[in-house]
C-alpha positions as a printed NumPy array, in Angstrom:
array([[  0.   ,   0.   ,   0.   ],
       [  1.465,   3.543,  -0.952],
       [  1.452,   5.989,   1.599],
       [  2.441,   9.253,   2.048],
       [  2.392,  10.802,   5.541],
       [  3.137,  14.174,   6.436],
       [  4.603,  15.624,   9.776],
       [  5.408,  18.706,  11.735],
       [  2.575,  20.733,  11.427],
       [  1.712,  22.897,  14.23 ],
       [  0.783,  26.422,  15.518],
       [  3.589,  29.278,  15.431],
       [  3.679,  33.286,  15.128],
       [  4.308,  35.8  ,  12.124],
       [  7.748,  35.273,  11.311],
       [  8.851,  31.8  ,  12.749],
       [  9.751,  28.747,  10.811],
       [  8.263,  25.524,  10.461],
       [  9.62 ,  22.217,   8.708],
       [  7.632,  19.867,   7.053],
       [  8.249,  16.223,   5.9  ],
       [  6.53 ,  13.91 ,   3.678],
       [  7.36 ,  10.301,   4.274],
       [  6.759,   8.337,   1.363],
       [  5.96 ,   4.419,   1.919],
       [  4.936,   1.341,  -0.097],
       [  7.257,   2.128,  -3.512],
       [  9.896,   4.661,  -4.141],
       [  9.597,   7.952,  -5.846],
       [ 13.226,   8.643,  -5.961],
       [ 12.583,   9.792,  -9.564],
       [  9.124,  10.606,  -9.421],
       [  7.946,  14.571,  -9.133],
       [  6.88 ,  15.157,  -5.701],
       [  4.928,  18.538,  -4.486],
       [  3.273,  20.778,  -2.009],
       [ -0.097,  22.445,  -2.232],
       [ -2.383,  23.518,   0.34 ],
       [ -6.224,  24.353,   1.512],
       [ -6.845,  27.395,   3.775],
       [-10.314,  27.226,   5.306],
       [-13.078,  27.761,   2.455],
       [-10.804,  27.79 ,  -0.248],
       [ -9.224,  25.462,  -3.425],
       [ -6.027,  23.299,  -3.001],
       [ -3.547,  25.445,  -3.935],
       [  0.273,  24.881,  -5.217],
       [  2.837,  25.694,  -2.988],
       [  5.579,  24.072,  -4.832],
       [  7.191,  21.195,  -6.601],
       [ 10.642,  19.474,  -7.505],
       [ 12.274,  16.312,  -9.67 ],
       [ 14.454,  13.768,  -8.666],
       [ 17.335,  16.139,  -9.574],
       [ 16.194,  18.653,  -7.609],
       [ 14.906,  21.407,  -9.893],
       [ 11.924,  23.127,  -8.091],
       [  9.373,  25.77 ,  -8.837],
       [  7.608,  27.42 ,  -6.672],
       [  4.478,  29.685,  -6.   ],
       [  4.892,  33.166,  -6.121],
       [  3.427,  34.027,  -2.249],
       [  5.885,  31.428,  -0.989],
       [  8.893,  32.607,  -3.32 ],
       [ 12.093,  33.259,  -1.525],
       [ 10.404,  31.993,   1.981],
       [ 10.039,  28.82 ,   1.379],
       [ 12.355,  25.968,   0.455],
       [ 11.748,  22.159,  -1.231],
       [ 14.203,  19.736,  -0.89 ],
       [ 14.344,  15.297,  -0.527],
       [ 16.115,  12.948,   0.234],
       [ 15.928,  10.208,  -2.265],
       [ 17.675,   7.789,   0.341],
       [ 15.006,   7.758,   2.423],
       [ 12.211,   8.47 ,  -0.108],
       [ 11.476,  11.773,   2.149],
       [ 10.53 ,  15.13 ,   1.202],
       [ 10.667,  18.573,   3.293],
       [  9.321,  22.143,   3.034],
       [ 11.809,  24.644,   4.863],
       [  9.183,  27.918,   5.5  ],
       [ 10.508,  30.512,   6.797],
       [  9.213,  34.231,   7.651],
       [  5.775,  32.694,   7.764],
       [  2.918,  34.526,   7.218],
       [ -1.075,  34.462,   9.11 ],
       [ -1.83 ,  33.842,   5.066],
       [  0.479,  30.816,   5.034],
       [ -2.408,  29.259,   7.629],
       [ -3.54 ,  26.087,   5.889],
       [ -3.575,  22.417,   5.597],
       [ -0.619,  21.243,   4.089],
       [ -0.453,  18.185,   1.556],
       [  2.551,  16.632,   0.133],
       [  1.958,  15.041,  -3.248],
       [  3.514,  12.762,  -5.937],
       [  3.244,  12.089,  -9.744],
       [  3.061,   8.855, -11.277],
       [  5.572,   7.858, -13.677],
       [  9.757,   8.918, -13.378],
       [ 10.981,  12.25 , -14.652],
       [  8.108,  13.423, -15.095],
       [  7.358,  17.252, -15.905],
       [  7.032,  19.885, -12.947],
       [  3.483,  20.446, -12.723],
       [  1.428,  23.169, -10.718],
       [ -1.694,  21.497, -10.976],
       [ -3.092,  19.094,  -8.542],
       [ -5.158,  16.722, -10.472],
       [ -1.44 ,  15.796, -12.041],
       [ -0.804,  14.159,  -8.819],
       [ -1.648,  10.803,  -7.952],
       [ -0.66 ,  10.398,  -4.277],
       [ -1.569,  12.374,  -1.46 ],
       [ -0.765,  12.543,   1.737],
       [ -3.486,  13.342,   4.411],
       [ -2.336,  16.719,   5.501],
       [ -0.96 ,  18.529,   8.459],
       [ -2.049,  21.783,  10.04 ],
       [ -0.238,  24.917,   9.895],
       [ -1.805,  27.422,  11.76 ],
       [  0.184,  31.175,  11.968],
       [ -1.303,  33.537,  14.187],
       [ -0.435,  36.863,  14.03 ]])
């Protein structure tokens, strides 16, 4: 069974710094795309950012220069560095991944096949 589980969600104040990580389980995606998007209350699933195997990301512009992708192939793990958060960064966070290796980076969510059940980012201000 494929799983993808986020962690280390939680409440913190304008300007602090959260990490996430998405732990992948039942196959590898070591050279899948993987991604982040996320739901604020009443709102769409929205992309956050994405990167390949090799490490090339893209990112949304609100999160541009505050946030940072990375993985770790190894141990078929994913993180989002966010810094300087924002009360507009509050959301559910989901990690994602595409089907298929090398696939293209891809802002839209219906690209992805597996997702992760989310974790809670709340920033108050």
């Amino acid at each position: 069974q494929v799983q993808l589980v986020e962690s280390g969600g939680g409440l913190v104040q304008t300007g602090d710094s959260l990490r996430l990580s998405c732990a992948a389980s039942g196959r590898t995606f070591s050279r899948n795309v993987m991604g982040w998007f996320r739901q604020a209350p009443g709102k769409g699933r929205e992309f956050v950012t994405a990167i390949t195997w090799t490490e090339i990301a893209i990112y949304a512009d609100s999160v541009k220069g505050r946030f940072t992708i990375s993985r770790d192939n190894a141990k078929n793990t994913m993180y989002l560095q966010m810094d300087s958060l924002k009360s507009e960064d509050t959301a559910i966070y989901f990690c994602a991944a595409r089907n298929g290796a090398a696939g293209a980076l891809v802002r839209t969510a219906a690209n992805y096949d597996y997702w992760g059940q989310g974790t809670q980012v709340t920033v108050s201000a």
